[in-house]
Biopython code that builds the backbone (N, CA, C, O; Angstrom):
import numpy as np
from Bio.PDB.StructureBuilder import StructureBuilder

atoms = [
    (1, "UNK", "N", (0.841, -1.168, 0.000)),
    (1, "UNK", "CA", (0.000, 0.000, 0.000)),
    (1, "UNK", "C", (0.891, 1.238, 0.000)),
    (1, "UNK", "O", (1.872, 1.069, 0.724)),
    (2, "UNK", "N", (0.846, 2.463, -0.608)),
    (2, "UNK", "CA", (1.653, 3.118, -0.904)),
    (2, "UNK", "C", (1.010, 4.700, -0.004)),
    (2, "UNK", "O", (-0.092, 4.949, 0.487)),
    (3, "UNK", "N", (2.296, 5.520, -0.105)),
    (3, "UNK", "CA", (1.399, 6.220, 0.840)),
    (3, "UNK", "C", (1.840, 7.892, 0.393)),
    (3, "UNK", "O", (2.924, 8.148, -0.131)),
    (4, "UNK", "N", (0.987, 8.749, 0.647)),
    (4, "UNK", "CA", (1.434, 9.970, -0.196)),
    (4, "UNK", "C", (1.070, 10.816, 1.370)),
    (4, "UNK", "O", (0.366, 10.591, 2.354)),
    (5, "UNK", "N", (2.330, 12.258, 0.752)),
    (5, "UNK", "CA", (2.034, 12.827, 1.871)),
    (5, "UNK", "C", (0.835, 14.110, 1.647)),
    (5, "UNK", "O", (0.164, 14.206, 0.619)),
    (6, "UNK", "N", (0.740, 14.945, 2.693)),
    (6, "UNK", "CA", (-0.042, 15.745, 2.426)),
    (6, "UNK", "C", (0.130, 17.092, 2.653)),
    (6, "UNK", "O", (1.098, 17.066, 3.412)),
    (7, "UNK", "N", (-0.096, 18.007, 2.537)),
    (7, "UNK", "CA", (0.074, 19.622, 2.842)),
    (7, "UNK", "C", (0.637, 19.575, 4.258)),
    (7, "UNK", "O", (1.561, 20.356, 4.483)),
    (8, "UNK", "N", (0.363, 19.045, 4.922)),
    (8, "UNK", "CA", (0.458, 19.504, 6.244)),
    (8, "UNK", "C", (1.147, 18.156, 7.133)),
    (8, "UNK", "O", (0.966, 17.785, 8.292)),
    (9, "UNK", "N", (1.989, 17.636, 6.049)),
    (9, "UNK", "CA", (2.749, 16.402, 6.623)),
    (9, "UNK", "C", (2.401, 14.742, 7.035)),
    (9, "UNK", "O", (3.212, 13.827, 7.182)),
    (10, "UNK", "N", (0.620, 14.703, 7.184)),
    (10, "UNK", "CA", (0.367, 13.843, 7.214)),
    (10, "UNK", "C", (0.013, 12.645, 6.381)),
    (10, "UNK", "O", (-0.942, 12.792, 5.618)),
    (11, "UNK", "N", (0.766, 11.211, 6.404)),
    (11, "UNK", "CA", (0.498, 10.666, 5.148)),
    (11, "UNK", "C", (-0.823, 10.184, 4.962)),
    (11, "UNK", "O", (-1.651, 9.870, 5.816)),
    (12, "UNK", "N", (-0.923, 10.166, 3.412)),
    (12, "UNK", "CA", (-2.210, 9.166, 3.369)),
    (12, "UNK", "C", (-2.021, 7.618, 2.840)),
    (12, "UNK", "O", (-1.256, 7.309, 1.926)),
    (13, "UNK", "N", (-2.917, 6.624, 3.633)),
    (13, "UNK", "CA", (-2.391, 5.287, 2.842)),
    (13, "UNK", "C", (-3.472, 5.365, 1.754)),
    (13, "UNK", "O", (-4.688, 5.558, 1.778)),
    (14, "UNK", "N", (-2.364, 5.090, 0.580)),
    (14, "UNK", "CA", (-3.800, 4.468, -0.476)),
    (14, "UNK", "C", (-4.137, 3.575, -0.681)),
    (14, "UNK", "O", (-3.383, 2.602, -0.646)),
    (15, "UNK", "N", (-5.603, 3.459, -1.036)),
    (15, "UNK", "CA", (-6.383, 2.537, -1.277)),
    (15, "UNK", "C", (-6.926, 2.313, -2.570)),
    (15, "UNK", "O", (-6.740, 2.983, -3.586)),
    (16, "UNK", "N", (-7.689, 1.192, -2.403)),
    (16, "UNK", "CA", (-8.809, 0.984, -4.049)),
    (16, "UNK", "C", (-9.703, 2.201, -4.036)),
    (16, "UNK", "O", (-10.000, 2.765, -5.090)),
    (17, "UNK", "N", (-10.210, 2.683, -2.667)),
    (17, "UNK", "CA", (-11.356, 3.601, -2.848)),
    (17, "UNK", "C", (-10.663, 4.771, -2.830)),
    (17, "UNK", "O", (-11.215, 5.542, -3.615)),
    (18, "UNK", "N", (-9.423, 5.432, -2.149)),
    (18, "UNK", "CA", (-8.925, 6.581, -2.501)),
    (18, "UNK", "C", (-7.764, 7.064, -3.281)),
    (18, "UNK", "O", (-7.227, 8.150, -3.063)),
    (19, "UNK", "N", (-7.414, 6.281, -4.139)),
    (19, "UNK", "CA", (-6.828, 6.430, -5.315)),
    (19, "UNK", "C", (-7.289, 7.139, -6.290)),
    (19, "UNK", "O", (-6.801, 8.136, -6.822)),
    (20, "UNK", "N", (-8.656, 6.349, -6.591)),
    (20, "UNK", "CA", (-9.033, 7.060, -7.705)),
    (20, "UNK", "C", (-9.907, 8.582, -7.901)),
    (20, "UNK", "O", (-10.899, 8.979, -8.512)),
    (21, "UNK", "N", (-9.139, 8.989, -7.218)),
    (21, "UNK", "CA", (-9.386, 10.428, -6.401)),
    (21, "UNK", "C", (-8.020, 11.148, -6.500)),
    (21, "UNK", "O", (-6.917, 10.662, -6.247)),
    (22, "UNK", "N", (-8.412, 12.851, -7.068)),
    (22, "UNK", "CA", (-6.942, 13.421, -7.007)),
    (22, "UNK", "C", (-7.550, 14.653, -6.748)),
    (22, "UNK", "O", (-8.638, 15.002, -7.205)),
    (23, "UNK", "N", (-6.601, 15.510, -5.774)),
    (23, "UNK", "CA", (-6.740, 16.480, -5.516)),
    (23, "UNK", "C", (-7.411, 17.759, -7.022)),
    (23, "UNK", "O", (-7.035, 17.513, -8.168)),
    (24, "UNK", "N", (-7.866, 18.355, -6.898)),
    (24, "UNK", "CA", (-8.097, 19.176, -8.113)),
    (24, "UNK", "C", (-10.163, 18.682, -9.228)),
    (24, "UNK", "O", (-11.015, 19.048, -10.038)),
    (25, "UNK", "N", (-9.813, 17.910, -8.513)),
    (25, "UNK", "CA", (-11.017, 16.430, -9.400)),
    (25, "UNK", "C", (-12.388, 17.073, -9.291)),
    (25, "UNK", "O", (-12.663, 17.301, -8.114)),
    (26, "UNK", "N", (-13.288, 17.419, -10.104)),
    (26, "UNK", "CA", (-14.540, 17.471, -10.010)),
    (26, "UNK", "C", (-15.499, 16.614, -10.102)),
    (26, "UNK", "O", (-15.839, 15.847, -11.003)),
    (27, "UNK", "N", (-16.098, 16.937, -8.557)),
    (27, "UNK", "CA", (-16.709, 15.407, -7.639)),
    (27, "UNK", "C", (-18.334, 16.033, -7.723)),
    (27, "UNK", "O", (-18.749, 17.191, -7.775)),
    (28, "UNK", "N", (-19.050, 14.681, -7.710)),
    (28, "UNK", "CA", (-20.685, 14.868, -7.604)),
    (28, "UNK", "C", (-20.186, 14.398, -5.780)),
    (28, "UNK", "O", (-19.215, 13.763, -5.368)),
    (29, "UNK", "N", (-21.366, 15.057, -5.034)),
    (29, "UNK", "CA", (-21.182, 14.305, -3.744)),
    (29, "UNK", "C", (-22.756, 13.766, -3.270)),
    (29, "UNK", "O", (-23.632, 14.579, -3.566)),
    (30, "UNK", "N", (-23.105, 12.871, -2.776)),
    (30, "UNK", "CA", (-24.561, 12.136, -2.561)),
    (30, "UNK", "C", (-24.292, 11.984, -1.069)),
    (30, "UNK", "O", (-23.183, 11.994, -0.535)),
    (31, "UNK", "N", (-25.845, 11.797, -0.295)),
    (31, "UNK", "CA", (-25.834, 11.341, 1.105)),
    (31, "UNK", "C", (-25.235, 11.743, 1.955)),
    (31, "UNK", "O", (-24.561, 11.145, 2.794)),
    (32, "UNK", "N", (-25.497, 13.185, 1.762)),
    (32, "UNK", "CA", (-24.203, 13.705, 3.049)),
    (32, "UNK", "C", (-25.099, 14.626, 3.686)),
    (32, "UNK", "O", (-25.880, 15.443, 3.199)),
    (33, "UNK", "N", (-24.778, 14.274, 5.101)),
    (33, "UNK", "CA", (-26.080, 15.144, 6.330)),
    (33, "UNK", "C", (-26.167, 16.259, 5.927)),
    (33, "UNK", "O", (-27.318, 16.566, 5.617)),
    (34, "UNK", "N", (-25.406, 17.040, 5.790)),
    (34, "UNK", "CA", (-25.140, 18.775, 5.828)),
    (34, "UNK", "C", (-25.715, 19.317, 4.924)),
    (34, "UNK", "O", (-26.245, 20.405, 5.147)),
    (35, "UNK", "N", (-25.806, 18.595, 3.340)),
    (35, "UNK", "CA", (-26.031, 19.239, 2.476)),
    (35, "UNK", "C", (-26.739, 18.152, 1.086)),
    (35, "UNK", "O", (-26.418, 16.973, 0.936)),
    (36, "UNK", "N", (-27.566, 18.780, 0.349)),
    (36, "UNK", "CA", (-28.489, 18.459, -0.651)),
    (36, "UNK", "C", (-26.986, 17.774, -1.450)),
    (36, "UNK", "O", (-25.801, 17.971, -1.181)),
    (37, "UNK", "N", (-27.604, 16.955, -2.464)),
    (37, "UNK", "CA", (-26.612, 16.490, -3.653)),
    (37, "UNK", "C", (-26.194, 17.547, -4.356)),
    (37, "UNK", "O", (-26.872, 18.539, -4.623)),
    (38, "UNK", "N", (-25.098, 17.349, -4.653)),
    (38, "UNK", "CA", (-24.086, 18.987, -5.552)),
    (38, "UNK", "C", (-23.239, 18.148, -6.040)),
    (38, "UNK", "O", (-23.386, 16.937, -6.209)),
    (39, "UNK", "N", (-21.999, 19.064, -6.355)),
    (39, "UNK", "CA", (-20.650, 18.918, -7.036)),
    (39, "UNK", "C", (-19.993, 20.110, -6.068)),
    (39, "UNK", "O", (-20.508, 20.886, -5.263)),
    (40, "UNK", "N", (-18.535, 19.885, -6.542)),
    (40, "UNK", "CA", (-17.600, 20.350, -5.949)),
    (40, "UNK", "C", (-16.123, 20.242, -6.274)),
    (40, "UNK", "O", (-16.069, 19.539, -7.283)),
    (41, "UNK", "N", (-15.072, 20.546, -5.962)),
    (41, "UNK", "CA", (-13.740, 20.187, -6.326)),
    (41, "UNK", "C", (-12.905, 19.848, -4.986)),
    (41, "UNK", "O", (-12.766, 20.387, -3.888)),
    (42, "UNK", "N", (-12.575, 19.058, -5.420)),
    (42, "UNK", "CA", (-11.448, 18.095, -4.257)),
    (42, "UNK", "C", (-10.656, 18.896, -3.633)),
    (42, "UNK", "O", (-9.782, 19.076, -4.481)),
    (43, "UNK", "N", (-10.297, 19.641, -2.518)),
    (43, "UNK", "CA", (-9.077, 20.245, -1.981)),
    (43, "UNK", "C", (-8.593, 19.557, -1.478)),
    (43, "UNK", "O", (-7.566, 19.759, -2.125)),
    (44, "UNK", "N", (-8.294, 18.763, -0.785)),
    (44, "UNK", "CA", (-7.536, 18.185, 0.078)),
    (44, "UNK", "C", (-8.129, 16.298, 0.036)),
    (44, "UNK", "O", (-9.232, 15.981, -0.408)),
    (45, "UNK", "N", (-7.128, 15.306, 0.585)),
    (45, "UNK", "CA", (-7.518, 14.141, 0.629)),
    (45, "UNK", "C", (-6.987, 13.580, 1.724)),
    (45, "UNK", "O", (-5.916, 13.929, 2.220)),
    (46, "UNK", "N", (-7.800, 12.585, 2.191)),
    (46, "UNK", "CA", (-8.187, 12.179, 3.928)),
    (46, "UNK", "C", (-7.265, 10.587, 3.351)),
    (46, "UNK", "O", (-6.604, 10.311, 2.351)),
    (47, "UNK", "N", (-7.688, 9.812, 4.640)),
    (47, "UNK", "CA", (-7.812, 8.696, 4.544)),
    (47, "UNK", "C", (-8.711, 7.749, 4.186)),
    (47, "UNK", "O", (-8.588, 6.611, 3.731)),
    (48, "UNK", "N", (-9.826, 8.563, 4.533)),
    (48, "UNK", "CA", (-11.357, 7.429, 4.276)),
    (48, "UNK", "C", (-12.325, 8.763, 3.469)),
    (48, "UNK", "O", (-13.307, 8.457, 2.792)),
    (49, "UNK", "N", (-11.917, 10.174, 3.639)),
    (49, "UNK", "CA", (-12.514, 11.229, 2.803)),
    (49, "UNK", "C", (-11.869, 12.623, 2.249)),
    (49, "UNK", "O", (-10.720, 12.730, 2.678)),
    (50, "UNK", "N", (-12.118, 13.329, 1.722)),
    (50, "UNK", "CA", (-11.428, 13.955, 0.984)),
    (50, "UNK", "C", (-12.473, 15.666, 1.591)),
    (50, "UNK", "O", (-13.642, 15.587, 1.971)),
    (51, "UNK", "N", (-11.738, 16.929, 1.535)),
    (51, "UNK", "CA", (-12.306, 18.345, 1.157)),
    (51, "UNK", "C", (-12.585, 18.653, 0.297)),
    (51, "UNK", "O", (-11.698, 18.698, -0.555)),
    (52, "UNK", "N", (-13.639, 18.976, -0.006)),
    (52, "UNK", "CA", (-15.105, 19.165, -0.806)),
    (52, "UNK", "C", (-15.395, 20.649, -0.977)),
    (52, "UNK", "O", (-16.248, 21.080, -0.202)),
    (53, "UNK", "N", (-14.872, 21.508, -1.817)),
    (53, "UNK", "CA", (-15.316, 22.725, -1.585)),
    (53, "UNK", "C", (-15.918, 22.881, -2.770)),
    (53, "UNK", "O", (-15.607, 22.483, -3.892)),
    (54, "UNK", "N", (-17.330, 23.868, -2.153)),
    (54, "UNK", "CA", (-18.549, 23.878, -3.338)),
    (54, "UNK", "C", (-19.127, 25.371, -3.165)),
    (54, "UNK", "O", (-18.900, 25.992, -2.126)),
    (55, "UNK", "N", (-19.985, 26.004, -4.362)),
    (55, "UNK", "CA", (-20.030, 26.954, -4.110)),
    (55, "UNK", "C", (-21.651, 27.187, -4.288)),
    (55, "UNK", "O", (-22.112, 26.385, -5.100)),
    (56, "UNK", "N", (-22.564, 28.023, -3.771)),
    (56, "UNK", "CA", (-23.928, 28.529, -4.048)),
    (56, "UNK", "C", (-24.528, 27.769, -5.224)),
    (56, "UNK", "O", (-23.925, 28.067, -6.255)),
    (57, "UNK", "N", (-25.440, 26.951, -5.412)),
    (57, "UNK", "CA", (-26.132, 26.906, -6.350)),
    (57, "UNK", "C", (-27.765, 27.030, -6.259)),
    (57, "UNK", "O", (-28.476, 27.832, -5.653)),
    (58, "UNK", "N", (-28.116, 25.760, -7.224)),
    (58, "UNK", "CA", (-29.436, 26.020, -6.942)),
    (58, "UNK", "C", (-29.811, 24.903, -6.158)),
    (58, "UNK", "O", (-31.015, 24.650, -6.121)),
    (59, "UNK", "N", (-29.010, 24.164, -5.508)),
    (59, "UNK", "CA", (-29.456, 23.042, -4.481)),
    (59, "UNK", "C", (-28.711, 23.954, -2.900)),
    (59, "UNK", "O", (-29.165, 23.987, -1.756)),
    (60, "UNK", "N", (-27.670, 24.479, -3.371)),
    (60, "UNK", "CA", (-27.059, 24.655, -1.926)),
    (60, "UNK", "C", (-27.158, 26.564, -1.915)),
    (60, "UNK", "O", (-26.842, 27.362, -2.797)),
    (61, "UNK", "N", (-27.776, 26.814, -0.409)),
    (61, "UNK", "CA", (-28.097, 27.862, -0.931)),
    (61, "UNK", "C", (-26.974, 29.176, -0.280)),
    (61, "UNK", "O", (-25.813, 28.769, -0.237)),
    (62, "UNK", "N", (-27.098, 30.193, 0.063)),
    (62, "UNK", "CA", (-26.034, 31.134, 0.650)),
    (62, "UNK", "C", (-25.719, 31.032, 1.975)),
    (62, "UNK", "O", (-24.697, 31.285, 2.612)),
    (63, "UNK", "N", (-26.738, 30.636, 2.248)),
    (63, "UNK", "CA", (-26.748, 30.297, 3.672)),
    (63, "UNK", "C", (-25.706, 29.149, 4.072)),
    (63, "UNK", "O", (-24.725, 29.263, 4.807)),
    (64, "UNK", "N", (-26.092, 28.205, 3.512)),
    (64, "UNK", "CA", (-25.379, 27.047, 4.082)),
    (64, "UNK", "C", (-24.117, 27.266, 3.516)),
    (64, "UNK", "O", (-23.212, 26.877, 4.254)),
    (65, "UNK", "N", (-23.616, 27.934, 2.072)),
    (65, "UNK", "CA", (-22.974, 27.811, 1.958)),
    (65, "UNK", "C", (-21.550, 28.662, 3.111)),
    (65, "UNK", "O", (-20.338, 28.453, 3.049)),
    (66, "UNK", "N", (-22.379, 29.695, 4.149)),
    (66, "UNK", "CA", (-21.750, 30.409, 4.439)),
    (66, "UNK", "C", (-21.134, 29.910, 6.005)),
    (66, "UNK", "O", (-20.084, 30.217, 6.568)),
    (67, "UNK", "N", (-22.166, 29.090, 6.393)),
    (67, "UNK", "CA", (-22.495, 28.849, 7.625)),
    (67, "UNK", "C", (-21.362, 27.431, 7.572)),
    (67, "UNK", "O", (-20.701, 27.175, 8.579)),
    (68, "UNK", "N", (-21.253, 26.723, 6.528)),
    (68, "UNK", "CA", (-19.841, 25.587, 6.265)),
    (68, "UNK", "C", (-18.654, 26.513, 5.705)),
    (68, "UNK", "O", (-17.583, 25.908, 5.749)),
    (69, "UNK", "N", (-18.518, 28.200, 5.038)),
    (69, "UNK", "CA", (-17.630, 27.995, 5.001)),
    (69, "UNK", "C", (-16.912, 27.617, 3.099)),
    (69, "UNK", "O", (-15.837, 27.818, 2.533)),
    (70, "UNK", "N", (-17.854, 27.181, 2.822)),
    (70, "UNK", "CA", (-17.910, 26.389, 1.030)),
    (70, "UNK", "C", (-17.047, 25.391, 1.549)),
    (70, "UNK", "O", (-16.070, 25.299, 0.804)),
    (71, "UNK", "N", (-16.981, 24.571, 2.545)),
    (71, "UNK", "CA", (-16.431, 23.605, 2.572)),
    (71, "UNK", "C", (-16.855, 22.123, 3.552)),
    (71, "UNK", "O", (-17.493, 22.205, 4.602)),
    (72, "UNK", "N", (-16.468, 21.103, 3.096)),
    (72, "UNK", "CA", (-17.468, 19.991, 3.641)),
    (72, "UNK", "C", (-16.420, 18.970, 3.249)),
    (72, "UNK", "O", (-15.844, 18.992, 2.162)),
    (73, "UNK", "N", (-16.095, 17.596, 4.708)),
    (73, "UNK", "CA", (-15.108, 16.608, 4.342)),
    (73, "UNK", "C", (-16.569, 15.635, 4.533)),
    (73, "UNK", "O", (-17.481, 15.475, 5.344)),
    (74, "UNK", "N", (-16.004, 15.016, 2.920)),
    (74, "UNK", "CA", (-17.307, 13.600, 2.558)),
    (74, "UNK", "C", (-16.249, 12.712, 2.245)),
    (74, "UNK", "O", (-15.114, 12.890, 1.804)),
    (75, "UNK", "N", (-17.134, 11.345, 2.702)),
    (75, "UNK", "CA", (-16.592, 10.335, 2.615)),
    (75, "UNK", "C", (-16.412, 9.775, 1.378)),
    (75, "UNK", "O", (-17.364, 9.860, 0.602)),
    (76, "UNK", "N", (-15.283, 9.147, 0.963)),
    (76, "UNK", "CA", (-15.080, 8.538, -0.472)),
    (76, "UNK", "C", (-16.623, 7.913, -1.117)),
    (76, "UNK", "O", (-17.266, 8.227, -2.118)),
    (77, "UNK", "N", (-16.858, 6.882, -0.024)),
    (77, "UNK", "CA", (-18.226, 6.308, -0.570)),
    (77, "UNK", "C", (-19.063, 7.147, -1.374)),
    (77, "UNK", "O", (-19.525, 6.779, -2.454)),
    (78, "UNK", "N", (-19.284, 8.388, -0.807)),
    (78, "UNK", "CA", (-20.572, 9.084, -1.431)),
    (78, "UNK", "C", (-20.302, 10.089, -2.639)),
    (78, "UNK", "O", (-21.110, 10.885, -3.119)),
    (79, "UNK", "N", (-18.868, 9.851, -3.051)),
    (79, "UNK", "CA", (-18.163, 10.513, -4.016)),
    (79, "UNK", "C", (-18.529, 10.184, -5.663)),
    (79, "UNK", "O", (-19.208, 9.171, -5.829)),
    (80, "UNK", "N", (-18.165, 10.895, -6.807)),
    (80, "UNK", "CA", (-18.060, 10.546, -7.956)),
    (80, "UNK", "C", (-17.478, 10.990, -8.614)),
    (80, "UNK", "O", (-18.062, 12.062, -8.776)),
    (81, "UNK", "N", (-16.375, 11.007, -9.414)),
    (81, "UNK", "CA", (-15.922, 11.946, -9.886)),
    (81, "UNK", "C", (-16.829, 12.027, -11.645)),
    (81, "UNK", "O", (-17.463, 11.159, -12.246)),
    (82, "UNK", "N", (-16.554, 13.225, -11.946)),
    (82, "UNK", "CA", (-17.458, 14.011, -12.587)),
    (82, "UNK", "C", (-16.001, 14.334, -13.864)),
    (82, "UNK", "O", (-16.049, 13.986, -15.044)),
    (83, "UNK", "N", (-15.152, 14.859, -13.386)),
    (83, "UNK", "CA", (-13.815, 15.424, -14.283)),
    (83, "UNK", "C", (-12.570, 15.267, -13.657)),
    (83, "UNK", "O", (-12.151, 16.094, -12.847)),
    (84, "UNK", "N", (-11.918, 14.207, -13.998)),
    (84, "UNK", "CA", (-10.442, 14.057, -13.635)),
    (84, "UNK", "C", (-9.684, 15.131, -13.757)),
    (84, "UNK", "O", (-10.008, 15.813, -14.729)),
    (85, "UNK", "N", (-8.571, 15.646, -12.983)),
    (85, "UNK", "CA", (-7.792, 16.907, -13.150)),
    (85, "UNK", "C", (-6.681, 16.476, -13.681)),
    (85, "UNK", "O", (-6.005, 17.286, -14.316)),
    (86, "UNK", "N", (-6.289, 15.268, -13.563)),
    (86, "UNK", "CA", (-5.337, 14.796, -14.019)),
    (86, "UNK", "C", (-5.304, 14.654, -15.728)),
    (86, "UNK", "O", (-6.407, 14.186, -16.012)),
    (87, "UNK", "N", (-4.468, 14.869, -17.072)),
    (87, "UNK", "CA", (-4.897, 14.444, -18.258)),
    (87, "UNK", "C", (-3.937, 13.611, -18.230)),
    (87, "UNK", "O", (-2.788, 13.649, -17.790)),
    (88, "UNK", "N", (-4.928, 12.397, -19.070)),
    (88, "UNK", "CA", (-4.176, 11.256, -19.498)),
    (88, "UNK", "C", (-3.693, 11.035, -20.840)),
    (88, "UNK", "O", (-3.053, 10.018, -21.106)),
]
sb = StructureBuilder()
sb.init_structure("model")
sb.init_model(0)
sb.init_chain("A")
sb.init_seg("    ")
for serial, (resi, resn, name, xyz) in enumerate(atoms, 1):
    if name == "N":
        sb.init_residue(resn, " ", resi, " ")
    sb.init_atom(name, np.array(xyz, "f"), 0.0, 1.0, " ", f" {name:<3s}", serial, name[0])
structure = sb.get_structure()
């Protein structure tokens, strides 16, 4: 299992489920308490979830967006990616 570090020194181990995940990545996110289904872009990556920063739409409204901050750590599970940042 291989392990990458992170902004702030801590490693991450990778996995099957957080591999295919890269910082930069535009993510659909589902099932998450805080907030209606959206999209978002990856800032940062966890061990079991990744930073989720999203901005006003028409599901998420000013409020919430203000009151999180535009930001929300979701779990890989409820992830999708939408646009790899990476080109292959």
């Amino acid at each position: 299992m291989a392990t990458t570090p992170t902004n702030n020194g801590i490693e991450i181990k990778e996995d099957e489920r957080n591999k295919k995940f890269n910082v930069g990545d535009h993510v659909k996110f589902t099932n998450v308490s805080a907030l209606p289904d959206s999209e978002g872009i990856i800032e940062k990556k966890y061990n079991n979830s990744a930073l989720i920063a999203f901005k006003p739409n028409d599901v998420i409204t000013q409020q919430m967006y203000e009151e999180l901050n535009g930001r929300y750590v979701v779990n890989y599970d409820n992830l999708k990616v939408i646009k790899n940042s990476k080109k292959k």
